[in-house]
C-alpha positions as CSV (number, residue, x, y, z in Angstrom):
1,X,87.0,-139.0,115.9
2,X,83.9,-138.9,117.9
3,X,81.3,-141.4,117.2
4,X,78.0,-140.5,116.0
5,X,75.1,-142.8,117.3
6,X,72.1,-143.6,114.8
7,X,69.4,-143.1,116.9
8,X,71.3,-139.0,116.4
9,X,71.1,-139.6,112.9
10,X,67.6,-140.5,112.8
11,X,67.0,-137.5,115.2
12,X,68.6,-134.6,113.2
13,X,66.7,-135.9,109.8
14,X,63.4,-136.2,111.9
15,X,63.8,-132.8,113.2
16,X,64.4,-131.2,109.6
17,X,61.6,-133.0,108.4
18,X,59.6,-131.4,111.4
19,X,60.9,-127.7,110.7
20,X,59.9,-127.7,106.8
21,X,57.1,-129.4,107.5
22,X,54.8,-125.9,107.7
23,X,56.2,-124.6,104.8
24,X,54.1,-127.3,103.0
25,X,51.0,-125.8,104.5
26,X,51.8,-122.3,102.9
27,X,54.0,-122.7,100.3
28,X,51.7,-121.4,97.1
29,X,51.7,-123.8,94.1
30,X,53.8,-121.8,92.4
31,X,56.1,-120.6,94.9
32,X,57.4,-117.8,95.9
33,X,58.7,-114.7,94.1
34,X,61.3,-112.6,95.0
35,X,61.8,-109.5,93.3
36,X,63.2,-112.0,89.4
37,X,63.7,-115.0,91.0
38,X,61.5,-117.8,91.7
39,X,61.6,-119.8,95.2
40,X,59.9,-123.2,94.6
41,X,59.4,-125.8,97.3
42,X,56.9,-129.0,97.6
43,X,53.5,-128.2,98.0
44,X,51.4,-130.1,100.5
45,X,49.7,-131.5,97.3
46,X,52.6,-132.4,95.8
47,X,54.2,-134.2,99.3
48,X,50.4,-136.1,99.7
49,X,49.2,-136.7,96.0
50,X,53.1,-136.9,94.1
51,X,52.6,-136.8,90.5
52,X,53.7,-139.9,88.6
53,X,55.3,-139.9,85.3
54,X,52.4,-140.7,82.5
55,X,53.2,-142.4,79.2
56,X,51.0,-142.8,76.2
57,X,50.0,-146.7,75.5
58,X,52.3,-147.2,72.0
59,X,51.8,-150.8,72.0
60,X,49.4,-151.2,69.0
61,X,51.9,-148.7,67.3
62,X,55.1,-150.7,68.1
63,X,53.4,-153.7,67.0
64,X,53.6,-152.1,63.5
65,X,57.3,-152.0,63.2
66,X,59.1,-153.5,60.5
67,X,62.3,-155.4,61.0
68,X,63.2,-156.3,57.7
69,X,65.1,-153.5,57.8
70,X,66.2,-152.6,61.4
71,X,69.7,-153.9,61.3
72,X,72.5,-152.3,58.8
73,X,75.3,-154.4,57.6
74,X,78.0,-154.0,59.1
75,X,105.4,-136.1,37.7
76,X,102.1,-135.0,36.9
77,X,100.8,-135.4,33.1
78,X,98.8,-132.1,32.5
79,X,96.8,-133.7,29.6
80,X,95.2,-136.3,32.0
81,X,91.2,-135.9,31.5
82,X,89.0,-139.1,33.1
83,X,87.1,-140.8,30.3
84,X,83.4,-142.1,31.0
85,X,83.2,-145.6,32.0
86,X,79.7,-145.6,32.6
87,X,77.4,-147.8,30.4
88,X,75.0,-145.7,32.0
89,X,72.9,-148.9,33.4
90,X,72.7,-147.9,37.0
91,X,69.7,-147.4,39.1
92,X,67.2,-149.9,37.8
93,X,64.4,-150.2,40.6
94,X,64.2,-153.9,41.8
95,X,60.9,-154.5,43.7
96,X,57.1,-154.5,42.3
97,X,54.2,-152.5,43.0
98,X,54.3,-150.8,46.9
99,X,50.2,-151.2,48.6
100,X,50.2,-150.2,51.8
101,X,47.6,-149.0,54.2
102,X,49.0,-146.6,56.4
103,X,48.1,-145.6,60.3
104,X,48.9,-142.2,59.4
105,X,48.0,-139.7,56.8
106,X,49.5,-136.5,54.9
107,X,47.3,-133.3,55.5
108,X,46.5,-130.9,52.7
109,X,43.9,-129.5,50.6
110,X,43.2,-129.9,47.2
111,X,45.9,-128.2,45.9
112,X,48.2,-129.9,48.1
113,X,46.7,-133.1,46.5
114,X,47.3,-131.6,42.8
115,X,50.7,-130.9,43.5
116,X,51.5,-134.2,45.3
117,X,49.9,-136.0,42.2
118,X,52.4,-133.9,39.9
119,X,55.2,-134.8,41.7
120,X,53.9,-138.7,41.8
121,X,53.5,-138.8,37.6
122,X,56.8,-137.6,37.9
123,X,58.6,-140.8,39.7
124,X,56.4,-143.1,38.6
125,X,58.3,-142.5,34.9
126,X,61.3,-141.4,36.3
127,X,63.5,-145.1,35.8
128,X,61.0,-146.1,32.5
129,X,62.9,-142.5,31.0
130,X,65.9,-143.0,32.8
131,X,66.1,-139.7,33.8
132,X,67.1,-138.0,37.1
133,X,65.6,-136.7,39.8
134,X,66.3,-135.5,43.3
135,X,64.4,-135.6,46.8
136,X,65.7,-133.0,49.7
137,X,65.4,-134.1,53.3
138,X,66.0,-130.8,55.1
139,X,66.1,-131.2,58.6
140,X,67.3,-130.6,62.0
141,X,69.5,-132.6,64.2
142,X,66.6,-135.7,64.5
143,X,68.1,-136.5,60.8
144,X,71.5,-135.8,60.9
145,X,73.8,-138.8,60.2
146,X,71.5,-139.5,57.7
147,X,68.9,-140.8,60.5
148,X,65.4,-141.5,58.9
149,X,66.5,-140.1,55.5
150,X,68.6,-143.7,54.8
151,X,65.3,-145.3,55.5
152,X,63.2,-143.5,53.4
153,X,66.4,-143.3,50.4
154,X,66.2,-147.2,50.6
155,X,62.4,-147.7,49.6
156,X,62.4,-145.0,47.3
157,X,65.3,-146.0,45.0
158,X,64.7,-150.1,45.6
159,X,60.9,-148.7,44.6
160,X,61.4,-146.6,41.8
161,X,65.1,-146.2,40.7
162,X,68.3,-145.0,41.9
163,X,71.7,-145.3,43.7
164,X,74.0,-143.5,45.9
165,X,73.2,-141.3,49.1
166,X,72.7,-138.2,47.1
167,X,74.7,-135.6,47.9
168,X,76.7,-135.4,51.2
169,X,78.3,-132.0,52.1
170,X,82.3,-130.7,51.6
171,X,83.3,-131.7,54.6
172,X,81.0,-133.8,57.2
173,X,81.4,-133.4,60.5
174,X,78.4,-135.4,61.7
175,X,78.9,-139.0,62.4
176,X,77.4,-141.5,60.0
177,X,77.8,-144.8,58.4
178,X,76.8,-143.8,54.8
179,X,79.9,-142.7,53.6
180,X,83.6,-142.1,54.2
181,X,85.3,-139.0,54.5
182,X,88.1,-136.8,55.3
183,X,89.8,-133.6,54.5
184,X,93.1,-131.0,54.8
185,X,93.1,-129.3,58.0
186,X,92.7,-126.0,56.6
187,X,89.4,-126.9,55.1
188,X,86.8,-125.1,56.9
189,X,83.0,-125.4,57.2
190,X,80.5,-122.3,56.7
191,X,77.1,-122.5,57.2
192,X,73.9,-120.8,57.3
193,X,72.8,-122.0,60.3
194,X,75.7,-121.2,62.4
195,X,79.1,-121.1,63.2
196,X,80.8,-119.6,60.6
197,X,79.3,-117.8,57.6
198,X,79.6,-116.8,54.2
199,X,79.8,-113.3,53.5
200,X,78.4,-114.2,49.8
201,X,76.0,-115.8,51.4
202,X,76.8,-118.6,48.0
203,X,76.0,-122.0,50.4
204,X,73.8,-123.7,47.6
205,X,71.2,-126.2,48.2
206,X,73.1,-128.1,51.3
207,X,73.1,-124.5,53.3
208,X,76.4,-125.5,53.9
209,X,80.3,-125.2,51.9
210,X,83.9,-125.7,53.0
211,X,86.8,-123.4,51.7
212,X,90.1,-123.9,52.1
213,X,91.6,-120.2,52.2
214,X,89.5,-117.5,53.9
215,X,87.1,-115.1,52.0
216,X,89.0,-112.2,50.4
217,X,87.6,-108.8,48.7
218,X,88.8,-108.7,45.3
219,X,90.3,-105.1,44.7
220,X,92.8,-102.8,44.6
221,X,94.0,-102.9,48.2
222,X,94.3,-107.1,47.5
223,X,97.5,-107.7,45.9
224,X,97.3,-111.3,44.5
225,X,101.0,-111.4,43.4
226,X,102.2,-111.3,47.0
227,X,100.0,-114.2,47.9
228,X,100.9,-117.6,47.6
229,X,99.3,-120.9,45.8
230,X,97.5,-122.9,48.6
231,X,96.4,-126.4,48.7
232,X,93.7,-128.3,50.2
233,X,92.1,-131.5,49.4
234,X,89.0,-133.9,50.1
235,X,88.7,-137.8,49.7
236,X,85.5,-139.8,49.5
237,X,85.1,-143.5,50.2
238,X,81.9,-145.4,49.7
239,X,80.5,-146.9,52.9
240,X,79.9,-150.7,53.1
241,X,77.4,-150.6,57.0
242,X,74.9,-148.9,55.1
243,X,71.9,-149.7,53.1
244,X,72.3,-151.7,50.1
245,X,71.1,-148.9,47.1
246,X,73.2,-145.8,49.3
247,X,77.0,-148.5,48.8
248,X,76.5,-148.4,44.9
249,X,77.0,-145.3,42.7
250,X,78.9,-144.3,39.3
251,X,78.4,-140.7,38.7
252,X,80.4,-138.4,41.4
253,X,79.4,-134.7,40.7
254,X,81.3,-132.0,42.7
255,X,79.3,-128.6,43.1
256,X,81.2,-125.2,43.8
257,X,81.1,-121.5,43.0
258,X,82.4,-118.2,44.3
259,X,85.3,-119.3,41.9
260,X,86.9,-115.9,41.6
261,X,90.8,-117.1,40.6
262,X,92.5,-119.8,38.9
263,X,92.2,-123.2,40.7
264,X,93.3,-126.5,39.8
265,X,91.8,-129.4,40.4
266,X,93.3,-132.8,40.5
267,X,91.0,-136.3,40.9
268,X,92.5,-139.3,42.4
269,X,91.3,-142.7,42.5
270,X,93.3,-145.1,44.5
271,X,95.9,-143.0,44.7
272,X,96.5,-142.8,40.8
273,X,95.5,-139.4,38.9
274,X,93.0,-140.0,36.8
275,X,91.3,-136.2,36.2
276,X,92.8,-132.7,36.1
277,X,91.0,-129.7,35.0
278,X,91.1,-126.0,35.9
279,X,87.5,-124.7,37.4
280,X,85.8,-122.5,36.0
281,X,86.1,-118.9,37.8
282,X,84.0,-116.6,36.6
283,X,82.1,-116.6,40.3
284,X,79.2,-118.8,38.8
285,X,77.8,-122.2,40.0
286,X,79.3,-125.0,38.2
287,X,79.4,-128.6,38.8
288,X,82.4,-131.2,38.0
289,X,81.1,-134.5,36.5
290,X,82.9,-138.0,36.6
291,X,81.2,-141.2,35.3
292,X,83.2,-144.4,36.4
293,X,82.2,-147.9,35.3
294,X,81.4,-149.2,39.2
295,X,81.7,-147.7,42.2
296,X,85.0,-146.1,42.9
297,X,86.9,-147.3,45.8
298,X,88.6,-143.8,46.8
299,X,88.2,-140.4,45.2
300,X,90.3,-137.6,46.6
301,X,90.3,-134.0,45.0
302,X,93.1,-132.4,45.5
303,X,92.6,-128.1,45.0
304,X,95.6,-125.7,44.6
305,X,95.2,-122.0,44.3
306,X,95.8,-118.3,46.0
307,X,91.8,-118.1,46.9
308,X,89.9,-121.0,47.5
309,X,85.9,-121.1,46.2
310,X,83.0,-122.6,47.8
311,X,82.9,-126.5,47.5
312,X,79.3,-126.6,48.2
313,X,78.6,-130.5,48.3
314,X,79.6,-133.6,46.2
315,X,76.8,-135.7,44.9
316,X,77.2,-139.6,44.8
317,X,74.9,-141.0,42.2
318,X,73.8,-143.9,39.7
319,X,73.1,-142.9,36.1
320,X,69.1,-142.8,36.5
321,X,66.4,-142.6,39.4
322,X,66.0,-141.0,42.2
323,X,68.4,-139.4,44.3
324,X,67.5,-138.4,48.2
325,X,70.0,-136.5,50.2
326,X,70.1,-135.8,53.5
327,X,70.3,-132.1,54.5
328,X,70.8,-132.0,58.5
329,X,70.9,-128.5,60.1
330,X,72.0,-128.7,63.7
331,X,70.3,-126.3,65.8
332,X,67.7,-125.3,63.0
333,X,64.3,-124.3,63.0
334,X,64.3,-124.2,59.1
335,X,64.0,-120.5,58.8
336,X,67.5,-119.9,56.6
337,X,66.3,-120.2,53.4
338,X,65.8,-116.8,52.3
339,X,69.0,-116.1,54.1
340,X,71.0,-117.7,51.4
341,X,72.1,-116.1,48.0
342,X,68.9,-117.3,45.6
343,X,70.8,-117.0,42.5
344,X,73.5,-119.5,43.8
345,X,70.5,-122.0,45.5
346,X,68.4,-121.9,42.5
347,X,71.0,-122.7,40.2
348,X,71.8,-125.6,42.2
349,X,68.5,-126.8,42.5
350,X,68.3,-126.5,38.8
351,X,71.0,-128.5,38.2
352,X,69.3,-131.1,40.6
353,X,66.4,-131.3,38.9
354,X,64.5,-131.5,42.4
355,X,61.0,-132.4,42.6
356,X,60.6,-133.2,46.1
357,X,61.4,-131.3,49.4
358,X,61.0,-132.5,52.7
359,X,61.4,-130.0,55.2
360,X,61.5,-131.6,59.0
361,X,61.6,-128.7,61.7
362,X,59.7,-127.0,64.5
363,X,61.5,-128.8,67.1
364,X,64.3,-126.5,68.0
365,X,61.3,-123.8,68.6
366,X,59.3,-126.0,71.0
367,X,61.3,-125.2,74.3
368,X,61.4,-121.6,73.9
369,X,57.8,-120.7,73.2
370,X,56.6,-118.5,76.0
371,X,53.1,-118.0,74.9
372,X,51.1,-118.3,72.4
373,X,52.1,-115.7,70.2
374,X,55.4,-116.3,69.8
375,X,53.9,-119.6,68.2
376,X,51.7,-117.8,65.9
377,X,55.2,-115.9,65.0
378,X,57.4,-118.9,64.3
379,X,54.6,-120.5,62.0
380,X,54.0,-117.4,60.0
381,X,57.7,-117.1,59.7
382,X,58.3,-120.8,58.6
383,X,55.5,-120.5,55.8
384,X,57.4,-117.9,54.5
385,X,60.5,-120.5,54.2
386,X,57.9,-122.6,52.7
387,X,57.0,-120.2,49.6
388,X,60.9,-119.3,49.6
389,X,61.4,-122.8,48.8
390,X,58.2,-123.5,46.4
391,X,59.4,-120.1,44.4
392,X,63.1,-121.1,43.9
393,X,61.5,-124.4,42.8
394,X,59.0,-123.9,40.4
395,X,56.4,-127.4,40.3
396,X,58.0,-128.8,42.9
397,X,56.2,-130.5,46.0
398,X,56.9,-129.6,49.8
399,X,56.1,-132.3,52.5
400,X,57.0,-130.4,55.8
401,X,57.4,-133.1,59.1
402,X,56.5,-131.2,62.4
403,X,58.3,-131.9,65.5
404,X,58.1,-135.3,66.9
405,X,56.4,-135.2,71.1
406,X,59.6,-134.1,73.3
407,X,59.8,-134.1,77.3
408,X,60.8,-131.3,79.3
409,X,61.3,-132.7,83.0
410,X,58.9,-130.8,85.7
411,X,59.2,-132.0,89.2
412,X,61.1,-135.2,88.4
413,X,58.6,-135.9,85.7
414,X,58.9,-136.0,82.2
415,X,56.0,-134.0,80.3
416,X,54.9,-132.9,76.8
417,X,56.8,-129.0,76.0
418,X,53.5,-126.7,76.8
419,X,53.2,-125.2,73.4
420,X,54.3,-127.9,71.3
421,X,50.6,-129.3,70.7
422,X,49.6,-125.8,69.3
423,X,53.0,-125.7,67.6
424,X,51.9,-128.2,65.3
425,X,48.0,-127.1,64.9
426,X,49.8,-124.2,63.5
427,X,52.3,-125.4,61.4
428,X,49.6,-127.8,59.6
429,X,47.5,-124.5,59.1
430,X,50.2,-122.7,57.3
431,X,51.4,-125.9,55.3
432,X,47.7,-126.4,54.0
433,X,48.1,-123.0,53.2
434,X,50.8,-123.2,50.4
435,X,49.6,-126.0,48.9
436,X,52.1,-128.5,50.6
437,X,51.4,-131.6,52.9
438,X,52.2,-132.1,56.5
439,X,52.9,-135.3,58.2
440,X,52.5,-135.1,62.0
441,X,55.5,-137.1,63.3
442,X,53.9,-136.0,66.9
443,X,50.5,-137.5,66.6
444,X,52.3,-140.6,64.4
445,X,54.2,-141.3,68.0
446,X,51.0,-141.4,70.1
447,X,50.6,-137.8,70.7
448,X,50.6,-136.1,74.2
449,X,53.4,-138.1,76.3
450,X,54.4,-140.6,74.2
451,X,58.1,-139.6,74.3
452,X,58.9,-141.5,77.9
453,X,57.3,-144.5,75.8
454,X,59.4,-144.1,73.1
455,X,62.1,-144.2,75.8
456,X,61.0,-147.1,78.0
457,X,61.1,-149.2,74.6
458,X,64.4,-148.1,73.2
459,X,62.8,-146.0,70.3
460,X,64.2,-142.8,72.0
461,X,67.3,-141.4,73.8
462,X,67.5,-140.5,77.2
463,X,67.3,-136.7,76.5
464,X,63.6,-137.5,75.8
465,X,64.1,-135.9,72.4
466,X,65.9,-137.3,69.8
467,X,65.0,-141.2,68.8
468,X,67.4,-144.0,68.5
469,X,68.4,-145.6,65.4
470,X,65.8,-147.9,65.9
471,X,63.3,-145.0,66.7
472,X,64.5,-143.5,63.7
473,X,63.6,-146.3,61.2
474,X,60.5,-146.8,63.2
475,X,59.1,-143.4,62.4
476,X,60.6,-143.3,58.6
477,X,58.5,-146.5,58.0
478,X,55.3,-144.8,59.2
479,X,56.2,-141.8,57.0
480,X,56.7,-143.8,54.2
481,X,53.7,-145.9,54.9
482,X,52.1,-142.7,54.4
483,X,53.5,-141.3,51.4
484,X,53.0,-144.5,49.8
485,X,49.4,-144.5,50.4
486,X,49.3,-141.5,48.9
487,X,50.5,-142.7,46.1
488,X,48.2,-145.7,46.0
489,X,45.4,-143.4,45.8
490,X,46.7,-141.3,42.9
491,X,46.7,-144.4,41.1
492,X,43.3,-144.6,41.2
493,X,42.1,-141.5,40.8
494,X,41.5,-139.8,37.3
């Protein structure tokens, strides 16, 4: 093989350099168009004057963080009904009064601040009653794994009352460290948001439900005495690397509907029955209630029947307080609520007593806004979800969290999506607008360009949009921080 000589090397590249070297002189800043594609090429102001990347200063912010709480530790008898074993003695809160002045603030107007201050009389009572009460996180994929919501559960319950993670859905198939779980392989997920769907639309309140036979039309053309008896089943484990309130429940509630033929249901814990029972199939929503005495090590529910209803979620809970569930909607801008069967969601959401909904979206908008308009568009459309949400639950209060700053890489540098600052201007005027508060998570970071910042101090991943666990717990504190100086100032107000 022929040798090549550097001083070629350097020659060839010099020479290149030399030939593109005008196109830099007339390239326009936007480049070229041809016909519907785009030619783009370093301008001469780009090759004298390169841009550098440009990150907000976060270090007063950072300097706020909190790391108390930054690292997580690590023959069948046909009689058979589970007693309760419940003294009913879970969920007492165990920390004082919360003061805290917060960096951040909610926006609304004064009926926002009416309804927040209904919703507020309502915890403050909530463990002194011992009743029960539940807080939705609804979000997209910044939550999921129970990211920011475990945070915010935590303070809530230690604050005023309340154990367990809530409610978790049929069959998870995010990654988290909040529970345990696994299922038959012909359980499937349906979902509002994607993937496969529900022709009844009957998701309930996690938008979400797992069946273990398909869908079937009941009439004459079905004939049910050719079909067989299927089974499917689902266990549930307690998680011991989360945080301390989320390991502990007593009361296990399974929701379902859509309950069209016989089914049979039988609990086990341990691997001992302890609970059979036939649901209820008159096509309702119905929930299955178990009270143990502490928390039970392993629950699996074993189903048999020829059609399979909707398992909508199970809910893992103490007797009293406050229960927070996390809600995450991959790929969601938070515009599927009206999309779901309202007799089915409001039933739920009766039978969860919820007084608080958080609804975090906006973000999986942001990179497709073309102008303006199509801002305007999404915002009207998401106050709609808003009122969809207020009507199916009568008194309660909405707290919507806009998008958090996310990068978009032009020219090698990472920048602020172009409509994501009017994005949230909008979505705080339609919020005000219903009478709910808006947190902006985007300012809350440092605004314009704080995501690489986030990133350069491992509060952020390296897709410049979705934060770490750190990050996470970082921006659930402000939130929190927030809320509870909202609360503060109820206090003291007649």
């Amino acid at each position: 093989m022929k040798e090549i000589k550097p001083y070629k090397v350097l020659l060839y590249v010099l020479g290149v350099l030399l030939l593109l070297f005008p196109v830099l002189l007339f390239v326009p800043e936007d480049g070229w168009s041809l016909g519907k594609s785009k030619i783009n090429f370093l301008s001469k102001d780009d090759f004298l004057h390169p841009k550098t990347q440009k990150k907000a200063d976060i270090s007063d912010l950072i300097s706020g963080i909190d790391t108390s709480m930054t690292a997580l530790p690590t023959a069948i008898d046909t009689t058979i009904k589970h007693k309760n074993g419940s003294k009913g003695n879970m969920g007492a809160p165990t920390e004082g009064s919360y003061e805290v002045e917060s960096a951040t603030e909610l926006q609304m107007n004064d009926s926002g601040k009416e309804n927040l201050r209904n919703f507020f009389n309502v915890l403050s009572g909530v463990a002194e009653k011992r009743e029960k009460i539940s807080i939705l996180h609804y979000g997209d994929s910044q939550i999921e794994g129970d990211r920011m919501t475990g945070f915010i559960r935590q303070r809530i319950q230690a604050q005023f009352g309340g154990n367990g993670p809530g409610m978790i859905p049929a069959n998870n198939v995010y990654s988290t460290i909040t529970f345990k779980q696994t299922f038959s392989e012909n359980f499937t997920r349906y979902t509002c948001f994607g993937g496969s769907s529900l022709k009844s639309r009957k998701y309930g309140a996690m938008a979400s439900a797992a069946r273990f036979t398909p869908e079937y039309v009941i009439d004459s053309t079905l004939d049910l005495s050719t079909m067989e008896e299927i089974t499917g089943w689902i266990q549930i484990s307690p998680s011991t690397n989360t945080y301390a309130r989320a390991r502990s429940y007593n009361n296990v509630k399974m929701h379902y509907n859509d309950c069209v033929q016989p089914t049979l249901v039988r609990v086990y814990q341990d691997g001992v029955i302890i609970h059979e029972d036939s649901l209820i199939n008159d096509g309702g929503q119905h929930t299955l209630k178990l009270n143990f005495a502490s928390t039970p090590n392993s629950l699996k529910y074993e189903f048999i029947g020829k059609i399979s209803p909707n398992i909508c979620a199970f809910s893992l809970e103490g007797d009293y307080g406050v229960q927070v569930s996390n809600i995450a909607m991959r790929g969601s801008s938070g515009t599927v609520f009206g999309r779901m069967n309202q007799t089915a969601l409001s039933s739920m959401y009766r039978e969860l007593n919820t007084k608080l909904i958080i609804m975090q979206f906006g973000g999986n908008s942001v990179p497709f806004f073309k102008d303006s308009s199509e801002v305007v568009g999404f915002a009207n459309y998401f106050k709609s979800q808003i009122n969809t949400v207020k009507r199916l639950n009568p008194g309660a209060m909405v707290v919507v969290i806009g998008p958090s700053d996310m990068s978009t890489l032009n020219d090698g540098i990472y920048e602020t999506y172009e409509f994501l600052p009017y994005c949230v201007e909008k979505m705080i005027e339609v919020t005000k607008s219903t009478g709910s508060a808006y947190w902006n998570l985007y300012a809350a970071m440092g605004g314009n360009n704080s995501m690489p910042s986030w990133v350069e101090k491992g509060l952020a991943g390296k897709d410049y949009i979705h934060f770490s666990n750190a990050g996470s717990k970082f921006a659930s504190q402000m939130f929190y921080n927030a809320l509870m100086a909202e609360y503060g100032k109820s206090a003291t107000t007649p």
